[in-house]
NUTORLUM-122349 format. One record per residue: x, z, y of N, C-alpha, C, O, CB in turn; residue in three letters. Coordinates in pm, whole numbers, plus 50000, padded with zeros to 5 digits. Glycine has a CB too. Layout:
BEGIN
XZYXZYXZYXZYXZYAla/...
//
This chain:
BEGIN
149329096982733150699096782782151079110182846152089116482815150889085282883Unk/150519112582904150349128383034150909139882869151799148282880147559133683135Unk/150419138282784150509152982726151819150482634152219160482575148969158982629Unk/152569137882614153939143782600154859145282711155899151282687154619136682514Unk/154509137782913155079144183003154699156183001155599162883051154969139383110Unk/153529164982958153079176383007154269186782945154829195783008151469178982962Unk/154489182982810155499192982731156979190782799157409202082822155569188982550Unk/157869181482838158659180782901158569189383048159479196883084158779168782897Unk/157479187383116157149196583205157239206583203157839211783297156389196883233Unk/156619216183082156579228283050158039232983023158529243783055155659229782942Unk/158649222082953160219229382911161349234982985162259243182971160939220882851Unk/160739224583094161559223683228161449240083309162219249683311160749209583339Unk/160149237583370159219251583394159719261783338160019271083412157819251683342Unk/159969263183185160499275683149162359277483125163079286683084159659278483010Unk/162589264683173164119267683169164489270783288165639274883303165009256983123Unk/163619269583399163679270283555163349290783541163969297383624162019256783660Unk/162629297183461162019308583458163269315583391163739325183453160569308683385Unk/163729312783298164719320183187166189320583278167049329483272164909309483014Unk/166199307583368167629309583446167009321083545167919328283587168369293283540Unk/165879324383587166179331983661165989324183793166009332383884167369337383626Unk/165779309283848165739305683952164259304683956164209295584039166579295083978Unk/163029307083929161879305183975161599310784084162219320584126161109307583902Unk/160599305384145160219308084306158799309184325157969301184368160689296184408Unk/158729323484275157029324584294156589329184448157169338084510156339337384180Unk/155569322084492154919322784653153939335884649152969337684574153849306684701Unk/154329342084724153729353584786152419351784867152269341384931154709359184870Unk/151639359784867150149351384946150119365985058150409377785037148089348484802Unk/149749360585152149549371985307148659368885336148249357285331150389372485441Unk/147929381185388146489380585426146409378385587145549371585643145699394785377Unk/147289384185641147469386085809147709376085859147659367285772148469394385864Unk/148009371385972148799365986067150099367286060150579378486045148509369886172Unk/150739358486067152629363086110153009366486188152829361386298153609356186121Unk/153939379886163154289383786244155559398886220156299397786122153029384386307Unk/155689409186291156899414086225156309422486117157259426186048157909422386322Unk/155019427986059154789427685976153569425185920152579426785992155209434085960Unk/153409420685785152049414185724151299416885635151769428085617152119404685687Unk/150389416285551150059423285446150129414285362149689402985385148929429985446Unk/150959419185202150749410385104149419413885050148679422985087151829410385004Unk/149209403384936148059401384890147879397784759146809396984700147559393984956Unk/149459394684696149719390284588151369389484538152089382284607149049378484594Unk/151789393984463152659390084429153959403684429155159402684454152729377884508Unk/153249414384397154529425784350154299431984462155339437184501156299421184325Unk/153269434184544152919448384666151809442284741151489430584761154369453384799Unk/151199455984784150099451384848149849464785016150089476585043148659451484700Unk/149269453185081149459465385199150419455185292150809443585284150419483285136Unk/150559466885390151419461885492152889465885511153419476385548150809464685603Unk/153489450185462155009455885429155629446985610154919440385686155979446785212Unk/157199450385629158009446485680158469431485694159009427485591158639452985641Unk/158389423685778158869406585735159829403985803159999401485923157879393985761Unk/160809405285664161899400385716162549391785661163609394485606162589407585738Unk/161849374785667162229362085600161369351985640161129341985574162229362685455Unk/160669356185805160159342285815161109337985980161639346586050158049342085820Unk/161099320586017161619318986129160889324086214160549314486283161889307986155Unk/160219336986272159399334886383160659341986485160369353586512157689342886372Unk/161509339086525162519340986586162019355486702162209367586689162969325686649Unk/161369347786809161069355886909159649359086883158959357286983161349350087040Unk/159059362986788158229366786788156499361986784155469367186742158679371486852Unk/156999343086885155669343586898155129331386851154829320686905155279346387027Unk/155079337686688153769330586627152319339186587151599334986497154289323886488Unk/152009350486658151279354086712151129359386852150249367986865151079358686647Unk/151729356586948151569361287072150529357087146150509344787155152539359487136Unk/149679362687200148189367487237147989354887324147029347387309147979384087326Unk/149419352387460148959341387508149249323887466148779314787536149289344187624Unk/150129321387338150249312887256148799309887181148259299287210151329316987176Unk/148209317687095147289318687093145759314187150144909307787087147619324887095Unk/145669318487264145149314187345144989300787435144109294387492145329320987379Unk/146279300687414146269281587494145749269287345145439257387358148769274987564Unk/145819276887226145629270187112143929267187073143309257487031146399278787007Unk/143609280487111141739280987140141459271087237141009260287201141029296687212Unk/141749274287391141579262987492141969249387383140999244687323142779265287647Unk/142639246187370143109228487365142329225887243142139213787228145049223487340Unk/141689235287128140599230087030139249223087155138709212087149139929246386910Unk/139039233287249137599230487304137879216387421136919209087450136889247187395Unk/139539213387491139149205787541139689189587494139349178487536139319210787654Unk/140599193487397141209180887271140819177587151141319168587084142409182687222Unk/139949184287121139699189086998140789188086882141999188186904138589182886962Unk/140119186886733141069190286606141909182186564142989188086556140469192686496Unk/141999169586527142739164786523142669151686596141699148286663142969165886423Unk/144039142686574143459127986629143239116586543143229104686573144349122286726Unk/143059122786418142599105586276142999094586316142299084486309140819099486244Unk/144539094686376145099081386397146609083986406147169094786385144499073886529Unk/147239070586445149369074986439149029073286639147999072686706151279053786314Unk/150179072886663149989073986783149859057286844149229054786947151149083386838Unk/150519047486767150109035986844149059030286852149029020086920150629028086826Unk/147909034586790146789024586765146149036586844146219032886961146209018586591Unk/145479050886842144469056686930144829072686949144229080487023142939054286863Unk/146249076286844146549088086885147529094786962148299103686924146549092086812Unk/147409089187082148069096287189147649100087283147169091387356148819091987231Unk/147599112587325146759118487438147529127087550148689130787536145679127787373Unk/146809129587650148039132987736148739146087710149959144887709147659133087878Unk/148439154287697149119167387589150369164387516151349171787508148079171487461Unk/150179148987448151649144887348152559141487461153669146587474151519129387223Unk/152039132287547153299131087694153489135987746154259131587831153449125487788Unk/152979152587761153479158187910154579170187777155419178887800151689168288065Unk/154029165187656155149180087564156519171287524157559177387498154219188687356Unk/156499161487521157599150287484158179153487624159229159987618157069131887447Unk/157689150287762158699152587856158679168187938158929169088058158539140587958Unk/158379178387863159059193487914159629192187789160059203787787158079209387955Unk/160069186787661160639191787597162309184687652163389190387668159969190287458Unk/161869168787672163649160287698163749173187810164729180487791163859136987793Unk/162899176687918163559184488015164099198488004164719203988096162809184888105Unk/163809204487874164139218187861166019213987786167089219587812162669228087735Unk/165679201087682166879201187604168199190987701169369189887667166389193987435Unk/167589185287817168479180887892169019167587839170189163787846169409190787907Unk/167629158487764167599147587724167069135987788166409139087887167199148987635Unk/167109129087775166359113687862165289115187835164709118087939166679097587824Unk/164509115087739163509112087665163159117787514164039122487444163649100087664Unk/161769116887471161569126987335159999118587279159079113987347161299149087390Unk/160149118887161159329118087063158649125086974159459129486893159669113387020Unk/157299129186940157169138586878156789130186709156369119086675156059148686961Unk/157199141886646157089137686448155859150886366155659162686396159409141886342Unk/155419144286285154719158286221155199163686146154589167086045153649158586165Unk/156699167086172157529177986102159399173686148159739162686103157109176885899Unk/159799176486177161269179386173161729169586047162429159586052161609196986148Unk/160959177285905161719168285812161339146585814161959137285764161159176785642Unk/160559147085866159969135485908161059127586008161529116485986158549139185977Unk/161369136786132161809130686265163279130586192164079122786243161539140486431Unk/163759138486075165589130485993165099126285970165169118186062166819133085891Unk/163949120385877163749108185809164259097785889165289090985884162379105785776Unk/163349098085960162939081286044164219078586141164229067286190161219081886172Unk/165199086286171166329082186225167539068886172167879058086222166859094186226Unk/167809073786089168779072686010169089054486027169839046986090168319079385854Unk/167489053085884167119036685868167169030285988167949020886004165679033385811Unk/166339034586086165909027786263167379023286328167649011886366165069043186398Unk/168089032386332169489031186418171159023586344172149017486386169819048886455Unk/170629028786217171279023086161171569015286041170969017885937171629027586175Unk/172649003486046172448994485931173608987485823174678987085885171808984085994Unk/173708984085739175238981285637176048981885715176978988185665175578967585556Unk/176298978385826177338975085908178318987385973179448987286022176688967386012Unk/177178999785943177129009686010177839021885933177909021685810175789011286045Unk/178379032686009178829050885938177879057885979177289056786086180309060285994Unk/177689066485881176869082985864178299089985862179229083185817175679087185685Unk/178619105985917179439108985866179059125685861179649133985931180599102985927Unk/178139128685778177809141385770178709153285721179759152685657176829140685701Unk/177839167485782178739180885722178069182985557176919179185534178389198385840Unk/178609186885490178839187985349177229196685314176469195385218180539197485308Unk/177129204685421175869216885424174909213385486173999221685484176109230085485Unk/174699203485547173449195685633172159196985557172099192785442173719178485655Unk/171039202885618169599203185574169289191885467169869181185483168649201285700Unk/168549193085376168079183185277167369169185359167409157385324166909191385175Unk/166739175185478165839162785536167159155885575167389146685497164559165885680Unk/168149157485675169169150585697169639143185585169819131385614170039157885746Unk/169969147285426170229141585329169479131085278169819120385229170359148985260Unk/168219136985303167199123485239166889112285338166339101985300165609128785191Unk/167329114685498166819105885588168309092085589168339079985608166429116085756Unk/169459103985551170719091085519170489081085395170939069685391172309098785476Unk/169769086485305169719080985184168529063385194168569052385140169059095685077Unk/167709069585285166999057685356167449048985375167029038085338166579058285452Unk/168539051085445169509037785585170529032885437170639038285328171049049385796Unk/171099021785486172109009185436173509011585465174449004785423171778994885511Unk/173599026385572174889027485646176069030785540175519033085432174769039485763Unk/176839031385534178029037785473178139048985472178319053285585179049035085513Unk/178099059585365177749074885366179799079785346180619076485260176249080785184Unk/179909088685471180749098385426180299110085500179739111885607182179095085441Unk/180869119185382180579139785413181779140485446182649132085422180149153685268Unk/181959155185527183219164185565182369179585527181189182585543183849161885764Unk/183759188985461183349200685413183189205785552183739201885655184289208285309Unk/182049218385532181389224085640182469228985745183399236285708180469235485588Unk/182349225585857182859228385991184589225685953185509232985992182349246086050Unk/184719214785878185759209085856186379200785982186029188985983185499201985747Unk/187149204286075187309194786188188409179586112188099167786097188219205586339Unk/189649186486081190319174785993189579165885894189689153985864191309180685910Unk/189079172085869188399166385695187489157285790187569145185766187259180985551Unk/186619161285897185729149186024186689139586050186319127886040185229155886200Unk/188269142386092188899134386145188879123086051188479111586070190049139286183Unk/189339128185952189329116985821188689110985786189029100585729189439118785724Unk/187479114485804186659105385764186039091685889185629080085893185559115085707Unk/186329101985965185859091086094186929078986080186519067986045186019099186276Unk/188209080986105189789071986063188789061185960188419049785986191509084685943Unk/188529068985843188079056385738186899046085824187039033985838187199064185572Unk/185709054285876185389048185870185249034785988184479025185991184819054285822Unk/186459039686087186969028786173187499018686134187219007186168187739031786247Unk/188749023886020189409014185961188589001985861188988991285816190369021985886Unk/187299008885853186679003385735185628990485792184838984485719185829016485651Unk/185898986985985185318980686056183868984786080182948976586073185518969786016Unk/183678998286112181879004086093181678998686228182589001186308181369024586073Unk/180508990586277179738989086400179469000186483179889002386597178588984086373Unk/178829005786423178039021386476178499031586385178619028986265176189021886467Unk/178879047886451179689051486367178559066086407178769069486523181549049386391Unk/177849071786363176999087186394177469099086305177239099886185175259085986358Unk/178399111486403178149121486325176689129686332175799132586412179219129386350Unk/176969131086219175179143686207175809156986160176819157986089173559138186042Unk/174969167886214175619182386175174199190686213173369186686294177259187886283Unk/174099205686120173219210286198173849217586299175049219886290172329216886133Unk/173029222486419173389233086475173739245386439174789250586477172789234286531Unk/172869251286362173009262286268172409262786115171249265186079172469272786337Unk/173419260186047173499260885890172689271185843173139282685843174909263385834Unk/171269268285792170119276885728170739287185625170499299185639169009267085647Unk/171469283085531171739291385463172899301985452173299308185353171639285885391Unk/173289302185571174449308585575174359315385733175019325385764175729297885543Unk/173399308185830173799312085951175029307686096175039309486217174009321885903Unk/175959301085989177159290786084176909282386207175989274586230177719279385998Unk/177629284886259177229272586397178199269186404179269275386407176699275386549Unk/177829253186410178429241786418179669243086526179379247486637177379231486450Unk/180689240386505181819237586645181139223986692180999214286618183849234686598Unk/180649224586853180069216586860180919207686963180859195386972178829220886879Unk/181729216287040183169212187108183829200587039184229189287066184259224487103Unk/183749207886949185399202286860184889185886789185679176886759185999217486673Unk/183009185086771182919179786716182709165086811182819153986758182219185886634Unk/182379166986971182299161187040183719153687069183969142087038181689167887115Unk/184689163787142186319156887119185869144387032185449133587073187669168587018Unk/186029148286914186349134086788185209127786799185819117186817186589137586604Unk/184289125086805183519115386883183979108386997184279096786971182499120886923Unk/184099111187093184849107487204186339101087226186859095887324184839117487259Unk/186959104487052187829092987030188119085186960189099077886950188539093887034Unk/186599087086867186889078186772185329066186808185139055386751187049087586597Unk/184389072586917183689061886983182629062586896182379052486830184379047986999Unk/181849074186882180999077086835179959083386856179989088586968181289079286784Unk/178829085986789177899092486847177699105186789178299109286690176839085486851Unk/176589112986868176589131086732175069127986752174449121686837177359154986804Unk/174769133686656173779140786662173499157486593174229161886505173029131686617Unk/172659163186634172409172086598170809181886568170049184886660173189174886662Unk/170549185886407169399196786404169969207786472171119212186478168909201586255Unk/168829211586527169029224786562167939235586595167849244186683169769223886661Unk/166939230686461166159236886421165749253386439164779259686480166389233286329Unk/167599257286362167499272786376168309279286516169059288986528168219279586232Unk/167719267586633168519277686759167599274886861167229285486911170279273586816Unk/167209267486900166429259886950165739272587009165479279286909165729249286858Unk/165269279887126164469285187156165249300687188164849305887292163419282687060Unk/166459309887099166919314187130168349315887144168779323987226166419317887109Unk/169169308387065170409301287109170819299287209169959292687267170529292087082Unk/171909301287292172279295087451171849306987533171179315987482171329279287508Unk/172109307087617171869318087780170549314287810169699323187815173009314287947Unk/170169300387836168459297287813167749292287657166759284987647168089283587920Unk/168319296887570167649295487471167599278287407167099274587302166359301687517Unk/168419268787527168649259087471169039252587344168739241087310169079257687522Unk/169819262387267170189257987144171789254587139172379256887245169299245887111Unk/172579249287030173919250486993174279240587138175039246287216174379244586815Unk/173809226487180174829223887263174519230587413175179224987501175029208387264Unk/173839239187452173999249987565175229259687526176359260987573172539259387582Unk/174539265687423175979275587378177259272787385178039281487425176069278687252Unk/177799257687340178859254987377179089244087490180109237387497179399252787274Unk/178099243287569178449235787699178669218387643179559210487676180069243787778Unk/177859217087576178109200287533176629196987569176429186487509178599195687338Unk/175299200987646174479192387637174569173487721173589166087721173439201587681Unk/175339171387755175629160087826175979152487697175459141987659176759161487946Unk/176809158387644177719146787518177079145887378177599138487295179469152987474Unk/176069152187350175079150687255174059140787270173309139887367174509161587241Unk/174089131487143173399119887189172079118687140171309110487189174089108387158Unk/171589129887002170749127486932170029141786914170239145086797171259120286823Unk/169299151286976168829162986912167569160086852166559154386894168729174287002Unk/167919166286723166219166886635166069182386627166869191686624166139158786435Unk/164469180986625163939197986608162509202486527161879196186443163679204186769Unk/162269214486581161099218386438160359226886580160929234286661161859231786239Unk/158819222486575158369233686696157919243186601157069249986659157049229286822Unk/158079247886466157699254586337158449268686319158269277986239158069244586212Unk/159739265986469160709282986414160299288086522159119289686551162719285086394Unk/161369291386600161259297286690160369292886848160229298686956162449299286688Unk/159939280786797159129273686938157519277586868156869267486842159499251086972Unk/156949288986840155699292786801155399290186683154229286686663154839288586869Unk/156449290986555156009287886428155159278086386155159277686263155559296786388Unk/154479270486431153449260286374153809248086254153799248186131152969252586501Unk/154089239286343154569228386299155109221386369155609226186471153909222586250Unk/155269201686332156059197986409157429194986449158199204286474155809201786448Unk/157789183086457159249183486511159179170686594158279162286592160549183286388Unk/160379170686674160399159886727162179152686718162969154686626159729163086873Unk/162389145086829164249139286861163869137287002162919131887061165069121086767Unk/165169144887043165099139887195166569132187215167329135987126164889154387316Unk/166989125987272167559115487255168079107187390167709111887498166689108987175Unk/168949094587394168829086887495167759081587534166829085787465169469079387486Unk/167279071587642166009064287648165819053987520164799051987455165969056287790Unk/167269047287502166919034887434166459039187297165489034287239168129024587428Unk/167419051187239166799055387102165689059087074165229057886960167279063787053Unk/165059063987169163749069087137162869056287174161979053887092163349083287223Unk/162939049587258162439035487252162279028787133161179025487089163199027587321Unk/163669025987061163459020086916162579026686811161819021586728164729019286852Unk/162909040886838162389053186703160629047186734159999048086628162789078086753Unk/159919042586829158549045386857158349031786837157149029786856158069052386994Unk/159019019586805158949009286767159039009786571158179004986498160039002186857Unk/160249016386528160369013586396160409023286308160429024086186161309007186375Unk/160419031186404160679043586256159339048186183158269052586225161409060786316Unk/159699046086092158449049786000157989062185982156769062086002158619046285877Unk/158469075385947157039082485954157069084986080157369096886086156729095685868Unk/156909080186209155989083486334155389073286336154269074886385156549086486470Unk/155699059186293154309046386318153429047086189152859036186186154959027186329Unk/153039054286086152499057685989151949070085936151279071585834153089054285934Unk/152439081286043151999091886080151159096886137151159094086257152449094986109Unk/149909107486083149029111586178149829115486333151049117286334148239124186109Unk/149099116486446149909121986517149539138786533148509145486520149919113686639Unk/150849141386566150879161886583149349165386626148949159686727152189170186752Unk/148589172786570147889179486610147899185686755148769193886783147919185786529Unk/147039182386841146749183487060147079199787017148179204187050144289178887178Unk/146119208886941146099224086937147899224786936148459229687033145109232086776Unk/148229222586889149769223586831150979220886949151909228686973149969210886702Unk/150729208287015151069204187112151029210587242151929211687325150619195487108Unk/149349216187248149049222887366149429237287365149579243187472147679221487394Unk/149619244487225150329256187231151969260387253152629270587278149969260187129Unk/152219244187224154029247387234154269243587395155309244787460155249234287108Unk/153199239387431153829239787612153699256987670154489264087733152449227187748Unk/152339259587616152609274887667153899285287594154429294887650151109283087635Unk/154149280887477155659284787456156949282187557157769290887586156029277987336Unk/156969269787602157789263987689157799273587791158779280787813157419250687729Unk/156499274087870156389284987936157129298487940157789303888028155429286787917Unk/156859301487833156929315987773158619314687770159169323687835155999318987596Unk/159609304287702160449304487700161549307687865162609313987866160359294687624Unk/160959302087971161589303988130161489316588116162529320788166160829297788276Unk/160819326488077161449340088076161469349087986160859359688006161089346188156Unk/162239346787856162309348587749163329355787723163459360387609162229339387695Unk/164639359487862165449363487850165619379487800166669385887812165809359487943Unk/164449384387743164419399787709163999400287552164059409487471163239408787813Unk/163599388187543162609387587356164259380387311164649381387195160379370387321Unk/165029374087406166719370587321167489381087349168049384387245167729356387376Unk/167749386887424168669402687428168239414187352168929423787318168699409387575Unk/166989412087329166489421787199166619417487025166859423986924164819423587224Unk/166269399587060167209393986914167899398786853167859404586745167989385686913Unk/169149394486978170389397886956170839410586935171899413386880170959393887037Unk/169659421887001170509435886958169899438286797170739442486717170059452087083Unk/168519436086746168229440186622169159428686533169179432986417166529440386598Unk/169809418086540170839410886431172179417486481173059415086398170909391586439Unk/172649424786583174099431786574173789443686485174339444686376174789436986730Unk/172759454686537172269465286447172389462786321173299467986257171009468586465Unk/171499454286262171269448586090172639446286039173059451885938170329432086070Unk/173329438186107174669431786033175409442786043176359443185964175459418286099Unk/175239455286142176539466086122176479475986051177379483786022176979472386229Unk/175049476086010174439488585948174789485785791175169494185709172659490185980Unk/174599472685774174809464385651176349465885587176719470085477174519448685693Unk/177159460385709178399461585650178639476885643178819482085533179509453685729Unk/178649482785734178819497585691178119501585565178799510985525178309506785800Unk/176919499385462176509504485399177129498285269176729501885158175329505285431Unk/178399486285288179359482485188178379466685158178869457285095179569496385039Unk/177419466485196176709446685162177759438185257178339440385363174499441885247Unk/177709427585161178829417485174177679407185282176789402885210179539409284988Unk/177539403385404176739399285541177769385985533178939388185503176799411885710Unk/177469377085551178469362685592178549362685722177529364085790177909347185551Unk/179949360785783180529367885864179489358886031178959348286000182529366185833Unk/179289363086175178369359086269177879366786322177919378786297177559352886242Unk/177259360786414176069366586478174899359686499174209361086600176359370786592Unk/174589350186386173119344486422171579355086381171839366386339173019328586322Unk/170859353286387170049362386338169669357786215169039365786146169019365186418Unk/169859348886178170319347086027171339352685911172339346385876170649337286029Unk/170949365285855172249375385794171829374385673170919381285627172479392385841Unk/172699362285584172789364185374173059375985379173369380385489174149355685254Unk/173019383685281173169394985230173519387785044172659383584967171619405885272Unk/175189388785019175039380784902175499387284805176309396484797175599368684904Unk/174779380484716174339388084605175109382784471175519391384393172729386884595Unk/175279371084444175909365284364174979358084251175159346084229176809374284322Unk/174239363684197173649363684024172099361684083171509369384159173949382383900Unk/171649350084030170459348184120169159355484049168109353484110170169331284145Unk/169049362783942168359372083897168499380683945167429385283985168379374183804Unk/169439387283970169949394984078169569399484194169569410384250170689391184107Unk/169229388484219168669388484391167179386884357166519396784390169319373384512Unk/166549377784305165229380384238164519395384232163409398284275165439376084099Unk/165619405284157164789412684144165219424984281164609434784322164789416583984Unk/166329419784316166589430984449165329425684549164689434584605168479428784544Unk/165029414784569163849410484671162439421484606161649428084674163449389184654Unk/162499420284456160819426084425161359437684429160799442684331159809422484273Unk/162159447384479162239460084457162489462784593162149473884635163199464884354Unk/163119452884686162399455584860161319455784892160939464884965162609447484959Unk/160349444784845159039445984867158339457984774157139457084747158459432384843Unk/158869465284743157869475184683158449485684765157819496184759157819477784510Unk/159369485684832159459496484941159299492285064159699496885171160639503184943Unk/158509480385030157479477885190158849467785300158859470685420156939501385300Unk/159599459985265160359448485303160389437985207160899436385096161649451985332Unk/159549429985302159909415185271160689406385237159749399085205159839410785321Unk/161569400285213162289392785170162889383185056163229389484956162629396985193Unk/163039373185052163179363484931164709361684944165509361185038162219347984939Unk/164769360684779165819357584716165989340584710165159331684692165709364884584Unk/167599340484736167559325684753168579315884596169639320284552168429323184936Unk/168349311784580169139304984430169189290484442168599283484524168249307984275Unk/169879287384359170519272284257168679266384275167769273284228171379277284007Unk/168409253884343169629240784408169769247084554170739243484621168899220084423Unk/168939255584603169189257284795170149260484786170919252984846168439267484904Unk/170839272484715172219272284767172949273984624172479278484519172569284984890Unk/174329268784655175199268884483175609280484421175819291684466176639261784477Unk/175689275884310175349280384154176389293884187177519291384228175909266783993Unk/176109303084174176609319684144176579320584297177439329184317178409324284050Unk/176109316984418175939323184548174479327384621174169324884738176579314084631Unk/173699334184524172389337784526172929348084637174029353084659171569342784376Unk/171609349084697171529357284854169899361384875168879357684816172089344985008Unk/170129370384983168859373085019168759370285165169329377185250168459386784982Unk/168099361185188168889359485338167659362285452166639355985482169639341085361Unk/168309375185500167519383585589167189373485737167959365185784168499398985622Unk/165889376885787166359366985950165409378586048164279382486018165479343485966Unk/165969381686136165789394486229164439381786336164419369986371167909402486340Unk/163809390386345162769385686507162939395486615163529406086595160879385786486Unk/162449392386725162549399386828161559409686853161599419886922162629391686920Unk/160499403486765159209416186731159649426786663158999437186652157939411686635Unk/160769424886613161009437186500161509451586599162409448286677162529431686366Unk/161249461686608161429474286647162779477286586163119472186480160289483586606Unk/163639486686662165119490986644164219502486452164799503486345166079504586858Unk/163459505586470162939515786362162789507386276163529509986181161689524486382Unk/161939494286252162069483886161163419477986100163729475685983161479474486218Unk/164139476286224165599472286112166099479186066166779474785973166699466986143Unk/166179495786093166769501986003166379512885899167069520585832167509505286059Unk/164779510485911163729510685753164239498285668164329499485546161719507585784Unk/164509488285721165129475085632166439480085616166209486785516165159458685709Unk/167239481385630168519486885558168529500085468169209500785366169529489485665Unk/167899508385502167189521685444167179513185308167999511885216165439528385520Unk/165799507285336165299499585169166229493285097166069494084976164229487485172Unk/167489485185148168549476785090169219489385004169299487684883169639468285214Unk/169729502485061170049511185019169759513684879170429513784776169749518085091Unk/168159516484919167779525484801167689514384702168379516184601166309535084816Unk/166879500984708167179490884636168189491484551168049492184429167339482084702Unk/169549491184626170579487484545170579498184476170999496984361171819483784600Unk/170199509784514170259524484394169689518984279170379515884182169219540184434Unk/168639517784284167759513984165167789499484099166889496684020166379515984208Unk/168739490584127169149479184089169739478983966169779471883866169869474384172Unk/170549497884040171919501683922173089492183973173609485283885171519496783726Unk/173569490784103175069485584158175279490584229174499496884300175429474484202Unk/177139489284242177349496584374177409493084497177589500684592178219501584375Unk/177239478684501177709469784608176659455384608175919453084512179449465784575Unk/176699449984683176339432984676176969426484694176679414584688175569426984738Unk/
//
């Protein structure tokens, strides 16, 4: 049977290669960090990285690190269990509550991944009776964790406030019990942040709840690094934050929801991948508290963020690249033609910058990008050896523009 799926397989495979959307993985020999050595895949040596989340830098920082050694020798490796039957240890409770206390939540749960902790929401909280009313651009895990639940699915186009109104109207009129908007904080592929104001208002009159990823802010987002609802002064009226300790909270892994009491009460009763889930790795756990740490005075690894993503994005537009308009440290650089960008990525990395080209399904069909993401490790000389290279790149692309 396998070897006439195998040929369908193959056909697929090479129609995925001929469009031009294949996604071959790069192998690094180093550690992460602002820069790494490839090892495979169109350069070798130590190039520039500029395409992983390590936001502030520290998914190698010496004393992250270090608290990760300690908690092997006094937690050891893993815990070969979910957390209700033998894997919970005190490391998982004291990081569940500095995390509700950093995000200004009741209470928190930890997941072994972010995409896990959308999962298990969705189904748990809600049921036929019930509205989803998502942004049009919401992370795939958010997509697949609605697809779970029984609720009534409506989208609004991205940072659509009317197009929210409308849909919320329906789904009042439509007698919904429970009515949850979901949004991310900041839109991966583009960099956008959520109006998180605006999105609260209409909650608040149409008697609803928000939630929010906020995956890509989480750590340097906000005046304390709180994330989108610090930035806009809504952490009180946010009812649901989910997160990733995998970006900017020490790259690892991990995610959790911090939440009201009662939700996270239910989530540790029903939601499935945390009652069927190994639990987070103690090393993992015990390193993101010394992040936590690290975060109370972090205020110089985010003012340096922020100056290497103003630099990048001005140097950029001045050099005529089309940047989607912001200031997250998330900067597309778009390209259009996803071969295009394919080969502008292998002709950065051969002048020693990193970066992947992004294509059809992550993002739609003719809006291929390269979507740059600045760290705080990166040196003012690093970002603008990375624009240098975009330069000459595009010389040798043969265009005049992106």
């Amino acid at each position: 049977m396998f070897e006439t799926v195998r040929d369908d397989l193959r056909n697929t495979l090479d129609e995925i290669r001929s469009a031009g959307l294949h996604k071959p993985e790069r192998v690094i020999g180093t550690p992460q960090s602002a820069s790494v050595a490839v090892t495979s895949g169109g350069a070798a040596g130590e190039v520039l990285n500029f395409c992983a989340n390590n936001y502030l830098g520290l998914a190698d920082h010496p004393e992250v690190v270090a608290a990760a050694k300690d908690a092997l020798d006094r937690w050891g490796y893993g815990m070969a269990s979910v957390r209700f039957i033998c894997g919970t240890q005190e490391v998982h409770k004291e990081l569940e509550a500095r995390l509700s206390a950093f995000l200004g939540q009741e209470d928190t749960i930890l997941y072994s991944s972010c995409f896990d902790a959308n999962g298990g929401v969705f189904e748990t909280l809600l049921g036929a009776e019930d509205a989803v009313i998502s942004d049009a651009l919401n992370h795939a895990s958010i997509i697949d964790g609605i697809r779970l639940s029984k609720a009534r699915r409506f989208r609004y186009a991205n940072r659509d406030m009317a197009e929210l109104e409308t849909r919320l109207k329906e789904a009042t009129e439509g007698g919904a019990r429970r009515k949850l908007i979901v949004t991310d904080g900041v839109f991966s592929m583009d960099g956008y942040v959520a109006p998180l104001q605006e999105i609260c208002d209409l909650a608040d009159r149409y008697d609803a709840m928000v939630m929010v990823d906020d995956s890509h802010a989480v750590g340097f987002v906000g005046p304390g690094g709180r994330g989108t609802p610090e930035l806009h002064g809504v952490m009180d009226r946010v009812d649901i934050i989910t997160g990733t300790l995998g970006k900017a909270l020490g790259g690892a892994s991990g995610g959790y929801v911090a939440a009201r009491t009662e939700i996270v009460e239910l989530l540790r009763q029903r939601s499935r991948p945390y009652l069927f889930s190994n639990s987070l790795a103690p090393v993992i756990a015990a390193a993101s508290l010394k992040v936590l740490d690290l975060l109370e005075s972090a205020g110089d690894l985010r003012e340096h963020l922020a100056a290497n993503t103003a630099l990048f994005r001005t140097k950029m537009t001045e050099a005529g690249f089309e940047i989607l308009p912001g200031d997250h440290a998330i900067a597309p650089v778009m390209i259009g033609d996803a071969a295009e960008a394919a080969r502008m990525a292998e002709l950065l990395l051969e002048r020693g910058v990193y970066v992947i080209g992004f294509s059809y399904p992550v993002v739609p069909m003719g809006a291929a990008r390269i979507r740059v993401q600045l760290s705080a490790a990166h040196s003012t000389a690093d970002v603008e050896r990375a624009v240098a290279a975009f330069i000459d790149a595009r010389a040798a692309l043969g265009t005049t523009g992106a």
